[in-house]
FIKOL-17961 format. One line per 2 residues: number of its first residue (from 1); for each residue x, y, z of N, C-alpha, C, CB. Coordinates in nm, 3 decimals. Glycine has a CB too. Layout:
N
NUM> X Y Z X Y Z X Y Z X Y Z; ...
END
This chain:
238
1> -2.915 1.484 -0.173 -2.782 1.477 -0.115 -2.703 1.363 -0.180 -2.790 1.456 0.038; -2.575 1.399 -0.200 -2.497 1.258 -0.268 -2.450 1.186 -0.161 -2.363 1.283 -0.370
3> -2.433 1.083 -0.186 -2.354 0.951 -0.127 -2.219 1.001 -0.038 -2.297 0.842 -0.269; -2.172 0.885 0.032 -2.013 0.955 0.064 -1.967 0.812 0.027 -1.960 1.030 0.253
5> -1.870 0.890 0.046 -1.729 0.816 -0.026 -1.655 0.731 0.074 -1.610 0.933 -0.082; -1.660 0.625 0.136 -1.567 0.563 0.256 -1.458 0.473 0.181 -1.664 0.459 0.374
7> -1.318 0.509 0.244 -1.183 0.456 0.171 -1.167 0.261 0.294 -0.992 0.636 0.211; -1.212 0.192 0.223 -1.195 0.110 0.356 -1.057 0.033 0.347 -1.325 -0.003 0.379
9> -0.995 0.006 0.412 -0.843 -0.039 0.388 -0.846 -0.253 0.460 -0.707 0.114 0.527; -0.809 -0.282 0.303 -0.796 -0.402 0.262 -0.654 -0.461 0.392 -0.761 -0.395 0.074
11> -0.693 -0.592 0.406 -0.587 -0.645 0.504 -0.435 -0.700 0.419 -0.667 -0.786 0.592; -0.336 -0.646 0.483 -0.204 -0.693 0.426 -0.176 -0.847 0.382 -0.104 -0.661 0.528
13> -0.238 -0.908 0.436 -0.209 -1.054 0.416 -0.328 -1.178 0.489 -0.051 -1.071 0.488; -0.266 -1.277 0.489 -0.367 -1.416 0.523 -0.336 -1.338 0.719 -0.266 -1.659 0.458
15> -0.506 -1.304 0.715 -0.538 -1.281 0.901 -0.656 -1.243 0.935 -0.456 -1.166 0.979; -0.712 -1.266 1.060 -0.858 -1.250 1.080 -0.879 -1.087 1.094 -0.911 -1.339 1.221
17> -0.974 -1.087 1.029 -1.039 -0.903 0.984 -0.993 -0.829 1.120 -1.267 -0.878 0.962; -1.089 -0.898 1.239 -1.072 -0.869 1.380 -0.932 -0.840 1.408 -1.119 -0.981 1.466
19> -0.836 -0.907 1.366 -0.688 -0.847 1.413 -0.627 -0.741 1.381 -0.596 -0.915 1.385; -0.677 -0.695 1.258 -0.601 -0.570 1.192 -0.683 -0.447 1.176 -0.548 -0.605 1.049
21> -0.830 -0.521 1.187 -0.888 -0.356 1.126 -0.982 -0.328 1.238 -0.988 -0.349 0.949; -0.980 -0.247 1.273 -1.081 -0.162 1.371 -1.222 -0.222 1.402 -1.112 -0.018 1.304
23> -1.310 -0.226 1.512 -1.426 -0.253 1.488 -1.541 -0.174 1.386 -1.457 -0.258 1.601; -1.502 -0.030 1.415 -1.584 0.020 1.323 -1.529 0.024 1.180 -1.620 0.145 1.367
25> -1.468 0.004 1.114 -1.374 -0.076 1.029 -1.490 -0.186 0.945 -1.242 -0.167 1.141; -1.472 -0.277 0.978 -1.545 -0.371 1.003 -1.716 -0.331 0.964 -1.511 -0.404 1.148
27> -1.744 -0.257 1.040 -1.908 -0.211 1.066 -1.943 -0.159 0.949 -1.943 -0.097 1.184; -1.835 -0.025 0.924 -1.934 0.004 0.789 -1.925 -0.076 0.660 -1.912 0.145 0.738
29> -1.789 -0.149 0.652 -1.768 -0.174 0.525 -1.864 -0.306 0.526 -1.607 -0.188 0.482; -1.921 -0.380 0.661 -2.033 -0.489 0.610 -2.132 -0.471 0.579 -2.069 -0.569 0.671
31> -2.181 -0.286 0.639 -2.301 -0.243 0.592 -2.296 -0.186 0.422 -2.347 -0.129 0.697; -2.206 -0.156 0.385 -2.184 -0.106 0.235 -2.233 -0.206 0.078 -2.010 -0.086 0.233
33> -2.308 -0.177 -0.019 -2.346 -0.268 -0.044 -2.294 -0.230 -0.210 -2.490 -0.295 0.013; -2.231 -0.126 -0.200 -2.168 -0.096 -0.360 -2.029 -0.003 -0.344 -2.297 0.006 -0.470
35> -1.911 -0.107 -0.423 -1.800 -0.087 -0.421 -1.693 -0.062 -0.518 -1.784 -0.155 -0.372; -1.581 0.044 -0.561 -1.526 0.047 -0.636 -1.366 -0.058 -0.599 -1.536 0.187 -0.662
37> -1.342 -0.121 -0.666 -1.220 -0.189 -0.680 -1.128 -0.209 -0.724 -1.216 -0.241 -0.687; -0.979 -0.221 -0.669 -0.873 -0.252 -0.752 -0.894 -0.405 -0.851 -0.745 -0.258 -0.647
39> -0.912 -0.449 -0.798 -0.938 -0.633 -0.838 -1.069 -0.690 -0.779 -0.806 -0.747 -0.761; -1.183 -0.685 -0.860 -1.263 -0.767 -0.793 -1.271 -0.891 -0.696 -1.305 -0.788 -0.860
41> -1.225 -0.996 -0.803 -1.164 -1.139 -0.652 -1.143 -1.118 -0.568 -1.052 -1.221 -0.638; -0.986 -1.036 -0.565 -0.935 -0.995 -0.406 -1.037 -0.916 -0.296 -0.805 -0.887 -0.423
43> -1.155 -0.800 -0.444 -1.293 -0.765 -0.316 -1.319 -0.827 -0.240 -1.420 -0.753 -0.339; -1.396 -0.933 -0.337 -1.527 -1.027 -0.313 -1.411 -1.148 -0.159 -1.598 -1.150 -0.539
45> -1.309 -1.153 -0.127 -1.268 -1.241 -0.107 -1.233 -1.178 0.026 -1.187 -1.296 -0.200; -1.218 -1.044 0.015 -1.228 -0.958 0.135 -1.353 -0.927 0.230 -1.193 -0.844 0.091
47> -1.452 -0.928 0.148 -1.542 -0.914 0.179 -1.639 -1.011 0.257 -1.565 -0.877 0.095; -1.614 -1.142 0.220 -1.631 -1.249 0.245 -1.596 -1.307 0.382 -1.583 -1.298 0.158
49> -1.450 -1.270 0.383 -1.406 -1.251 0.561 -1.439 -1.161 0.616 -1.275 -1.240 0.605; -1.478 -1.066 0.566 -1.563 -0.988 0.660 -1.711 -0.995 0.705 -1.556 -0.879 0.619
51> -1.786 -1.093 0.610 -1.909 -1.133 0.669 -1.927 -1.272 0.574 -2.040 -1.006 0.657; -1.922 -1.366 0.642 -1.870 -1.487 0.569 -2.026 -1.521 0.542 -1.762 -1.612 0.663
53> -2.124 -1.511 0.614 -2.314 -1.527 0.572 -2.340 -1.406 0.477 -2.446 -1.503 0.736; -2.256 -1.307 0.415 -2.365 -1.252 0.301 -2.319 -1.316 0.176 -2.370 -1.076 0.277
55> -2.422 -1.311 0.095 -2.419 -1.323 -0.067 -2.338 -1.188 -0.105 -2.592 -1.327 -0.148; -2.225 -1.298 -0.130 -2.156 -1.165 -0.249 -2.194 -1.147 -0.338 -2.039 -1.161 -0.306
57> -2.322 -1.190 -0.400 -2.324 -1.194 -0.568 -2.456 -1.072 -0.567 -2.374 -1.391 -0.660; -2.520 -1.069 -0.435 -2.538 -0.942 -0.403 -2.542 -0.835 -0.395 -2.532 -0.927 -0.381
59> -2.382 -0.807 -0.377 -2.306 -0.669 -0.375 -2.293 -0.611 -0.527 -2.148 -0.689 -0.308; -2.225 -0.479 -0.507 -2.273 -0.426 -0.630 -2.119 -0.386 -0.661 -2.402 -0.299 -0.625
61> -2.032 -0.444 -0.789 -1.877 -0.416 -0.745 -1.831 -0.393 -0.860 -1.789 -0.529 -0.671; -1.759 -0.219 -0.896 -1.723 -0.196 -1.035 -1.567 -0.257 -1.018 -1.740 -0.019 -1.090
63> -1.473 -0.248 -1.067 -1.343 -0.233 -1.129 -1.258 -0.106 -1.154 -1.358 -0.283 -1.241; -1.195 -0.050 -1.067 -1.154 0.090 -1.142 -1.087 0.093 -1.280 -1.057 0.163 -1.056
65> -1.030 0.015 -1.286 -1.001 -0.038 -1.450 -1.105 -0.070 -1.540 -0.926 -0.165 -1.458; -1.139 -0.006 -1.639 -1.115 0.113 -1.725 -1.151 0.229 -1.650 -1.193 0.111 -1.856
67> -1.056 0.356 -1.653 -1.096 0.424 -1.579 -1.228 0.521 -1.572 -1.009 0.464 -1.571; -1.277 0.539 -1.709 -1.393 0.623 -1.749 -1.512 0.599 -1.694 -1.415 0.619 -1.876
69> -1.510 0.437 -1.712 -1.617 0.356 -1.657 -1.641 0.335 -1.558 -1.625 0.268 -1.681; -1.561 0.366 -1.458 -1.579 0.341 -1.303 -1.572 0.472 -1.269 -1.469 0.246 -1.221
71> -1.527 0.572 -1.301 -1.550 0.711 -1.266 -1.725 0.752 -1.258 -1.466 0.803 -1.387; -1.756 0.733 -1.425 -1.903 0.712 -1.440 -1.972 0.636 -1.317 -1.927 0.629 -1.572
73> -1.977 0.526 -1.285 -2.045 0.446 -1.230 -2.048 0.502 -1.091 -1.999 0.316 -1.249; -1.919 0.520 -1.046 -1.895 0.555 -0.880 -1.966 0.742 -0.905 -1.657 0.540 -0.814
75> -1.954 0.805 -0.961 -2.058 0.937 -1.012 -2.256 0.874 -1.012 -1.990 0.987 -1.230; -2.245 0.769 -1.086 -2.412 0.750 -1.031 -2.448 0.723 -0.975 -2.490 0.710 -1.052
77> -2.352 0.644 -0.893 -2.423 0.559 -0.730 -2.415 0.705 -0.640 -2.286 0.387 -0.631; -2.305 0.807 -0.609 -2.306 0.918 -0.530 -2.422 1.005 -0.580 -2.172 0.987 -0.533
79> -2.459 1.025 -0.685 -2.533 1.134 -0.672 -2.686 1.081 -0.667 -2.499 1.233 -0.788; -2.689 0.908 -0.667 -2.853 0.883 -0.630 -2.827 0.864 -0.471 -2.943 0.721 -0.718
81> -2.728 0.912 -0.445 -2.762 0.922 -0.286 -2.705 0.786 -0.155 -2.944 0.922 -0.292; -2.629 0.701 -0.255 -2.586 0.561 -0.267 -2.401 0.598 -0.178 -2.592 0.496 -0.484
83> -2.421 0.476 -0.068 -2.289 0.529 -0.015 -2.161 0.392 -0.072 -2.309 0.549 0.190; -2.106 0.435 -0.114 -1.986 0.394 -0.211 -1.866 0.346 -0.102 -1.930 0.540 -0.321
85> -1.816 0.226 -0.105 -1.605 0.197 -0.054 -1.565 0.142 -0.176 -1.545 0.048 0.102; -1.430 0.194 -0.107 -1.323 0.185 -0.232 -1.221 0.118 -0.156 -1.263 0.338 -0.309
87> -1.193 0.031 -0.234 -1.098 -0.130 -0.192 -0.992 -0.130 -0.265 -1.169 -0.289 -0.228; -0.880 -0.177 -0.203 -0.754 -0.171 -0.253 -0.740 -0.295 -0.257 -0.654 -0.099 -0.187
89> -0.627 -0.338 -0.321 -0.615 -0.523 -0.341 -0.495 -0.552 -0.182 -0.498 -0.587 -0.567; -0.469 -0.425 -0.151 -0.412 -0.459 0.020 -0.343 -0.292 0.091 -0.237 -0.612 0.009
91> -0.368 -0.294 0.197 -0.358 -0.139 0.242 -0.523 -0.081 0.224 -0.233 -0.042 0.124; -0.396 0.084 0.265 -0.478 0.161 0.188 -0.528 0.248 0.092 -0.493 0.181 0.214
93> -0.664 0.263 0.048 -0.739 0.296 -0.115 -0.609 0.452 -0.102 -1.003 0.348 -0.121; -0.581 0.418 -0.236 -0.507 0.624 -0.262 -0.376 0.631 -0.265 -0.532 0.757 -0.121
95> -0.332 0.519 -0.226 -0.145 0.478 -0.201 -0.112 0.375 -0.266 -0.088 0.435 -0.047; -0.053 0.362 -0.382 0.012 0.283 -0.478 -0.087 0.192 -0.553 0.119 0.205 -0.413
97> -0.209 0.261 -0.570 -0.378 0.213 -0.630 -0.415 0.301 -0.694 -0.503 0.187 -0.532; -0.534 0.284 -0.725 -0.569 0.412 -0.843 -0.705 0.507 -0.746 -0.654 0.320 -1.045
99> -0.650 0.430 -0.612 -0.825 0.510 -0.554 -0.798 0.683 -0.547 -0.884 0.446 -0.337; -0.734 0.707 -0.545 -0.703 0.857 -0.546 -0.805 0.950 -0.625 -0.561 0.876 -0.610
101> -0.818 0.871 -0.770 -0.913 0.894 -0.845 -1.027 0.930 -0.818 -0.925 0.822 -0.898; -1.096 0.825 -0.732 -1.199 0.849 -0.719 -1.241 0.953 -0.543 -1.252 0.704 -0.750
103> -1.161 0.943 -0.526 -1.131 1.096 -0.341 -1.158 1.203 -0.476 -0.863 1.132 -0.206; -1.077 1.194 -0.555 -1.111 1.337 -0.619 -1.199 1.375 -0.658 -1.063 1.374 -0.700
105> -1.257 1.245 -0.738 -1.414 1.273 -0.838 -1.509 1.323 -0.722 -1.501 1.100 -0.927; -1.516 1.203 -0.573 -1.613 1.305 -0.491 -1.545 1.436 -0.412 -1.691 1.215 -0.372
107> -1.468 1.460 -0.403 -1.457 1.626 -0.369 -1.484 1.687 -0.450 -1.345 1.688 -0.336; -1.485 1.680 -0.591 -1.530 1.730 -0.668 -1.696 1.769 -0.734 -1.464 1.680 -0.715
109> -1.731 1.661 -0.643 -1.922 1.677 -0.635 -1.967 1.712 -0.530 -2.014 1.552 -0.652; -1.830 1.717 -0.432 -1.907 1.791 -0.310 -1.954 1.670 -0.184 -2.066 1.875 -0.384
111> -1.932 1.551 -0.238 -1.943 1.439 -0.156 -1.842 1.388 -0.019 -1.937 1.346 -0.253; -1.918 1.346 0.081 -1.803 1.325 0.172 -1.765 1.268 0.167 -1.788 1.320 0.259
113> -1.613 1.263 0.154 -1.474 1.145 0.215 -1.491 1.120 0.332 -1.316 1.192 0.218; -1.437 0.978 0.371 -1.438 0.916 0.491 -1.339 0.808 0.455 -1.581 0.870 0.542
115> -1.195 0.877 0.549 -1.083 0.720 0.539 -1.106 0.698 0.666 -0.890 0.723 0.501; -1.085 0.538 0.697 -1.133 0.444 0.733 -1.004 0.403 0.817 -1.192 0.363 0.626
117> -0.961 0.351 0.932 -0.866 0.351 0.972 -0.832 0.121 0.967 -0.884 0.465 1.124; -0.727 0.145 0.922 -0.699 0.029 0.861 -0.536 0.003 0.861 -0.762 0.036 0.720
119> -0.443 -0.092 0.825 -0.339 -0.128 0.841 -0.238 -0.021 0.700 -0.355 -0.302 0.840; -0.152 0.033 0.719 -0.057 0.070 0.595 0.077 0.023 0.556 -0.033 0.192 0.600
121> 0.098 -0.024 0.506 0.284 -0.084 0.498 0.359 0.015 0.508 0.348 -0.157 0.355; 0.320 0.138 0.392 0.409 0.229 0.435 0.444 0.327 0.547 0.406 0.276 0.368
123> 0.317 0.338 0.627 0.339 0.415 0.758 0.387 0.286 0.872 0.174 0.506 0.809; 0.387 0.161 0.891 0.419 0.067 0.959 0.552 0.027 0.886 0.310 -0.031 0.971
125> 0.604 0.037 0.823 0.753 -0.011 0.745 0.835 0.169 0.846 0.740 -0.011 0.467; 0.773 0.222 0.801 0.844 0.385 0.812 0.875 0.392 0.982 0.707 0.541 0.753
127> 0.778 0.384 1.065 0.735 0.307 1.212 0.858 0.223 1.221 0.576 0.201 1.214; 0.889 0.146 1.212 0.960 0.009 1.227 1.096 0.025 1.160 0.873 -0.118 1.156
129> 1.161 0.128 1.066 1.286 0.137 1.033 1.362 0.249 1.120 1.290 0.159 0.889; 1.290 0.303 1.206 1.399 0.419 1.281 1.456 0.527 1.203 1.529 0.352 1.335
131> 1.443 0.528 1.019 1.464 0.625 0.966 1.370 0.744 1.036 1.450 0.595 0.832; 1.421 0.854 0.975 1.347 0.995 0.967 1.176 0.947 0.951 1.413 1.100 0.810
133> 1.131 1.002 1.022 0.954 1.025 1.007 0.950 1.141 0.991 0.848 0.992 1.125; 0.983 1.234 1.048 0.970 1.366 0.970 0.954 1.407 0.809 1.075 1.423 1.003
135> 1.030 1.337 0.765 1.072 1.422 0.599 1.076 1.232 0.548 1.302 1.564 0.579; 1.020 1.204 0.439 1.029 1.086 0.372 0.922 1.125 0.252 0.994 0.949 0.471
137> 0.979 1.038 0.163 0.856 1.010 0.011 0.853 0.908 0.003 0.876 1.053 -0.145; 0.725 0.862 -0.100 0.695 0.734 -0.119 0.693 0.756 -0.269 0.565 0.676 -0.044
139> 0.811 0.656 -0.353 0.761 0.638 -0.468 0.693 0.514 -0.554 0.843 0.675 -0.515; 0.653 0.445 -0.434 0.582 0.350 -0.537 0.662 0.251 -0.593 0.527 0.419 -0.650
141> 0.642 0.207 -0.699 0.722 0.095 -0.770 0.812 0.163 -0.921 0.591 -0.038 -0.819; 0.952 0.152 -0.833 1.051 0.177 -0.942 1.071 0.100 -1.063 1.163 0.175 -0.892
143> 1.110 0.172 -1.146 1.147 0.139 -1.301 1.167 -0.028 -1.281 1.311 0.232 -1.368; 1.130 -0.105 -1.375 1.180 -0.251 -1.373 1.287 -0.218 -1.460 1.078 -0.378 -1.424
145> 1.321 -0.182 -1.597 1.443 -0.192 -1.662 1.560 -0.194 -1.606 1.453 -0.112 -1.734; 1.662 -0.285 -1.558 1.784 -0.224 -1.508 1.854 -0.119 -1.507 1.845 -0.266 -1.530
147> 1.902 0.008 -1.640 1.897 0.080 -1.608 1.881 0.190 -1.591 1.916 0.063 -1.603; 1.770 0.198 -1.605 1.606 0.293 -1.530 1.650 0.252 -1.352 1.373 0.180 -1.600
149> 1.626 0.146 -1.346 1.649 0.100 -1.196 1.759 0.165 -1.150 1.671 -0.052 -1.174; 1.830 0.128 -1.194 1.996 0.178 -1.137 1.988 0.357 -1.106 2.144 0.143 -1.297
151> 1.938 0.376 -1.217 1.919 0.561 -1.234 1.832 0.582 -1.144 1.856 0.635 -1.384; 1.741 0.545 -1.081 1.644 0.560 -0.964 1.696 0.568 -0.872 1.558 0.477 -0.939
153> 1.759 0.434 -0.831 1.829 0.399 -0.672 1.953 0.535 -0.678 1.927 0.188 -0.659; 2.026 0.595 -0.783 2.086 0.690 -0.761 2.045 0.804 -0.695 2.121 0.711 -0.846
155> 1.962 0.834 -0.767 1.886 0.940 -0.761 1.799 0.923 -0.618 1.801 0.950 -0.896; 1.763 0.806 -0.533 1.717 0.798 -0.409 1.817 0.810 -0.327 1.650 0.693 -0.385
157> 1.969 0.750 -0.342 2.073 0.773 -0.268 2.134 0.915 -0.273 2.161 0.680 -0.299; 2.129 0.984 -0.370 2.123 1.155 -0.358 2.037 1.239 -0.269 2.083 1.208 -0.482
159> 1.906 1.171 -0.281 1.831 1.259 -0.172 1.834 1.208 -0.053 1.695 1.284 -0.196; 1.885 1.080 0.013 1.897 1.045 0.116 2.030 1.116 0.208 1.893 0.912 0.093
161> 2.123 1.180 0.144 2.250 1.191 0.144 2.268 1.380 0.141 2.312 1.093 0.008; 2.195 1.397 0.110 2.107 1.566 0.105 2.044 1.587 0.198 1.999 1.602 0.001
163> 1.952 1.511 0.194 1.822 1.606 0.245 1.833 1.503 0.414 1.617 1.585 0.112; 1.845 1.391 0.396 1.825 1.284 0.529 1.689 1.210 0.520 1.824 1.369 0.684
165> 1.553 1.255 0.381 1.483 1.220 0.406 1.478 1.085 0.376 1.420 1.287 0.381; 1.394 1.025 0.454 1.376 0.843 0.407 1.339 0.824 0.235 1.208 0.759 0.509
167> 1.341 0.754 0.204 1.276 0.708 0.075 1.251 0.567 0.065 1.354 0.743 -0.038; 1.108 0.571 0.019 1.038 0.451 0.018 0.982 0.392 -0.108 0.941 0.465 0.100
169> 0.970 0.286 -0.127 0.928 0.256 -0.250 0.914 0.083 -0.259 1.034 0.325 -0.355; 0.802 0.013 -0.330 0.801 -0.146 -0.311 0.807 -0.207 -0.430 0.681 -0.202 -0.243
171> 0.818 -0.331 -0.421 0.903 -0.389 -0.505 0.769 -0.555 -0.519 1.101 -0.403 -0.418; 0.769 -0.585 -0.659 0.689 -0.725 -0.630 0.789 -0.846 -0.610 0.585 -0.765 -0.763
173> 0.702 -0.956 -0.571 0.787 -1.055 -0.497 0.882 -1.156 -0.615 0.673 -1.156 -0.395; 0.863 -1.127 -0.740 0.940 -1.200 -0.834 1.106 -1.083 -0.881 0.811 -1.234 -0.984
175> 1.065 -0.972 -0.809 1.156 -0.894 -0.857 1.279 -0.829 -0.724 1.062 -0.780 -0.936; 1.241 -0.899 -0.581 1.311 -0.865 -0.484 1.437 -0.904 -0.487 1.261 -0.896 -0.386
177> 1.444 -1.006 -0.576 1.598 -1.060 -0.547 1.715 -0.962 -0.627 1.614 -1.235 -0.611; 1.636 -0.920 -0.736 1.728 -0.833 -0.857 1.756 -0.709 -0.775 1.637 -0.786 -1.023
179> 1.605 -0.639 -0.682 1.622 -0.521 -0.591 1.716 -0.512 -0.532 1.546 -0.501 -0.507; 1.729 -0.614 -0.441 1.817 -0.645 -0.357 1.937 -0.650 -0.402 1.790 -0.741 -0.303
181> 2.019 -0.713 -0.512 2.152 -0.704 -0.550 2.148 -0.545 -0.606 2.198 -0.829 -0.663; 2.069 -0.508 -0.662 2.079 -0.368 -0.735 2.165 -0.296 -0.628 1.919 -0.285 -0.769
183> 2.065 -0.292 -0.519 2.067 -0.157 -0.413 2.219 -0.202 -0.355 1.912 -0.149 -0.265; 2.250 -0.304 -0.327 2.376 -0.359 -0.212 2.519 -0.273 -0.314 2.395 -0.607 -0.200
185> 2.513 -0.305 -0.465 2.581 -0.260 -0.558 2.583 -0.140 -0.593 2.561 -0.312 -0.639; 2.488 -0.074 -0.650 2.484 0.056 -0.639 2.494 0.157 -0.489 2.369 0.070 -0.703
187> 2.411 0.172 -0.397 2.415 0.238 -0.295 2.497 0.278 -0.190 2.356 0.207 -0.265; 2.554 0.361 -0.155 2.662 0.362 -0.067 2.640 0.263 0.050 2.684 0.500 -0.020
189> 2.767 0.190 0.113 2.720 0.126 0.215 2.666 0.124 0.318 2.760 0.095 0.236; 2.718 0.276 0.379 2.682 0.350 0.468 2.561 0.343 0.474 2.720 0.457 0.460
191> 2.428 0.449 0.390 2.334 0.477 0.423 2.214 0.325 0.429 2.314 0.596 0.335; 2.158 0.337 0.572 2.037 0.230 0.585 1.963 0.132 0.496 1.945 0.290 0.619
193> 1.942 0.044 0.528 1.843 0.000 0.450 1.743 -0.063 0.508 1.885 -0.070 0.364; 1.608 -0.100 0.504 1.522 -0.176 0.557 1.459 -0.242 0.523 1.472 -0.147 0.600
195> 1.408 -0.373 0.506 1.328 -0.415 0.423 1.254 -0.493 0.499 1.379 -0.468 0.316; 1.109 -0.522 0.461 0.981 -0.515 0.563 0.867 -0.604 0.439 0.922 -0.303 0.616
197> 0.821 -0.736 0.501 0.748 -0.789 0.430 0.664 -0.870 0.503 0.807 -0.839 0.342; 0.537 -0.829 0.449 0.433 -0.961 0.562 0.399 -0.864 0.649 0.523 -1.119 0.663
199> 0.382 -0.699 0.678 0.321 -0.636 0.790 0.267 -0.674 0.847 0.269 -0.564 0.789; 0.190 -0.654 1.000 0.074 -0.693 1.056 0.011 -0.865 1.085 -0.009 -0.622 0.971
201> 0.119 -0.930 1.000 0.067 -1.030 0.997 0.160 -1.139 1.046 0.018 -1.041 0.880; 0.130 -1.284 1.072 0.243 -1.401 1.166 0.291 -1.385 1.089 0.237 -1.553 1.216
203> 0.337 -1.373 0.981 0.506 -1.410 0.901 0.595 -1.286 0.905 0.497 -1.452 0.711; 0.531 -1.140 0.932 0.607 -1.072 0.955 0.743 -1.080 0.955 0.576 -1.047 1.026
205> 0.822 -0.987 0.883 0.978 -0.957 0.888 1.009 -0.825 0.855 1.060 -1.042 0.794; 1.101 -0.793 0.932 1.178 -0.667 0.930 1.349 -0.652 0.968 1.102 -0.584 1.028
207> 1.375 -0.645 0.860 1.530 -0.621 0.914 1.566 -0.470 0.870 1.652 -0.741 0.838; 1.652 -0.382 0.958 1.773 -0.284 0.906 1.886 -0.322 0.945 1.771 -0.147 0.946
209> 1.955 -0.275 0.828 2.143 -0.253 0.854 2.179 -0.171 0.772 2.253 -0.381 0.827; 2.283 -0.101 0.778 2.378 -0.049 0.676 2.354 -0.137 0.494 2.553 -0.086 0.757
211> 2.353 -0.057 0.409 2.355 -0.180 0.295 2.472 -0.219 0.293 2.318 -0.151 0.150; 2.577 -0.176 0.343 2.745 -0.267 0.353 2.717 -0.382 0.430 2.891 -0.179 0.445
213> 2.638 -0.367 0.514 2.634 -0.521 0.587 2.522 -0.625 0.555 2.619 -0.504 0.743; 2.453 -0.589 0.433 2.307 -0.699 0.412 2.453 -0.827 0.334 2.111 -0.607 0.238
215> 2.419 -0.907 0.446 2.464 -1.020 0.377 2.418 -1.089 0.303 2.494 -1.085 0.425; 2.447 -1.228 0.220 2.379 -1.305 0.140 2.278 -1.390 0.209 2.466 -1.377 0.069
217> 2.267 -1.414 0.309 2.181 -1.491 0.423 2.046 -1.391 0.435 2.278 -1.504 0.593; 2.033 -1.274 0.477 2.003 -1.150 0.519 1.889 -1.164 0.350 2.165 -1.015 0.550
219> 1.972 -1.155 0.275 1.905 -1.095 0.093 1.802 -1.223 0.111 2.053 -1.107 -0.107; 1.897 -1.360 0.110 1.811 -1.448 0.110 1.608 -1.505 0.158 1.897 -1.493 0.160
221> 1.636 -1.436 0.279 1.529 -1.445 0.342 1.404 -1.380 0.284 1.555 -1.402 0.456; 1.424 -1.228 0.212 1.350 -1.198 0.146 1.299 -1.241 0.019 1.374 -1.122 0.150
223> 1.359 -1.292 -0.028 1.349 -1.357 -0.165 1.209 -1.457 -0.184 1.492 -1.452 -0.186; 1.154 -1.426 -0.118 1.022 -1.531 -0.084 0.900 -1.483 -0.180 0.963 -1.519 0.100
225> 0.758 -1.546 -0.121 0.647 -1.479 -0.241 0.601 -1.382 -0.244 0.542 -1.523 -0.262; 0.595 -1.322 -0.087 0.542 -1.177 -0.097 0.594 -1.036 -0.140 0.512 -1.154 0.007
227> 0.523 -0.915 -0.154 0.623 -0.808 -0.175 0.710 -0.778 -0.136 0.604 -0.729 -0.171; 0.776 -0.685 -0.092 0.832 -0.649 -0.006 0.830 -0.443 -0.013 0.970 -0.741 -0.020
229> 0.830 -0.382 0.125 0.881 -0.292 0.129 1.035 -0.270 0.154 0.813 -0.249 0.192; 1.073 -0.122 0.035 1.211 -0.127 0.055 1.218 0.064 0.134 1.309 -0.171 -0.131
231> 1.343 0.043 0.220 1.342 0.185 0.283 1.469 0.223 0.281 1.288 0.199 0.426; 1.507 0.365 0.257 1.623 0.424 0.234 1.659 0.503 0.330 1.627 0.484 0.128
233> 1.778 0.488 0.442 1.779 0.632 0.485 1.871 0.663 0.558 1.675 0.675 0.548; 1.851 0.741 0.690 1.976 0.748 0.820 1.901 0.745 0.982 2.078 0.929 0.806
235> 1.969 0.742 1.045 1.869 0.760 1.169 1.891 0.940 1.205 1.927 0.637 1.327; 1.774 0.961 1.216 1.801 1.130 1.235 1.864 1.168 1.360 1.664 1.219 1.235
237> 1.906 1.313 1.343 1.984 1.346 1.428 1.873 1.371 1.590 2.070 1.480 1.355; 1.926 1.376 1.677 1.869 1.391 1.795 1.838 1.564 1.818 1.971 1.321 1.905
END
């Protein structure tokens, strides 16, 4: 019999394991003793708060980067029968990470998946903006070129303006401030905006307004070290 596959979902930020992730959460991923990873450190460092008495040097921890090589590897631990998590550097494995990859390789051997119930930015940003939950996409991290960027945020303000669905997409923390003037400039004023950084955790922030009304005070606040989620949308109709 092969291994299964458990997706365990990494904590958003500086907080005790116990606050965000489930007990059984917790349970299997301390019993797990071989892991595929976005970033090792951030594993081993996860892992660590999660059982601060084991030897990490212990554990058994590929890199999904290169991808051949960790495909391989996470393929020999499943089929000697070896149960495998897959760690994201925050969230969860399969959403703006490369774990997707490996959900596929084991459906593809016939191995069981098991996601893991854990914290998400994007279903807790989506939660928390009053946009549409019904109909929304997530694209991940837009073009850095300006304008690539610009041509994006169009093209998100078209389908927001169409369809009503939300649109989501995050941004790293050296590049929020440029986001932020982009979208206020380009985007109609009208349609929503939200921006959401620090989920789940004490520093938490969330603001919406109209993008006609994000003031310079408002932009400011985000401008800090962490990511940020950005959200596009309307409040749906009743």
């Amino acid at each position: 019999m092969t291994g299964t596959l458990y997706l365990v979902p990494n904590l958003l930020g500086v907080a005790a394991p116990s606050d965000m992730l489930p007990a059984r959460t917790i349970a299997l991923a301390q019993h797990l003793n071989h892991f595929i990873v976005e970033t090792p450190k951030v594993a081993r460092a996860f892992l660590k708060a999660l059982s601060p008495e084991r030897v990490i040097a212990e554990i058994f921890i590929t890199a999904c980067d290169p991808l051949p090589q960790a495909r391989a590897q996470c393929t020999e631990w499943l089929n000697a029968g070896i149960d495998v998590g897959v760690i994201s550097d925050a969230g969860c494995p399969g959403m703006a990470d490369p774990g997707a990859a490996f959900v596929a390789l084991a459906h593809q051997m016939g191995a069981t998946v098991v996601p893991l119930v854990g914290p998400s930015s994007v279903l807790l940003g989506l939660m928390a903006s009053g946009f549409d939950g019904q109909h929304f996409a997530f694209h991940g991290y837009l073009p850095n070129k300006p304008l690539e960027r610009d041509a994006a945020l169009r093209a998100l303000e078209r389908q927001v303006q169409t369809s009503g669905a939300t649109q989501i997409f995050i941004e790293t923390p050296y590049r929020n401030a440029a986001m932020l003037s982009a979208i206020v400039s380009i985007v109609a004023p009208r349609i929503g905006l939200c921006m959401a950084q620090n989920l789940s955790c004490s520093t938490e922030q969330i603001l919406r307004k109209p993008v006609g009304e994000w003031s310079a005070i408002d932009r400011a606040a985000f401008e800090g070290r962490s990511p940020a989620l950005f959200l596009l949308g309307t409040t749906p109709a009743p």
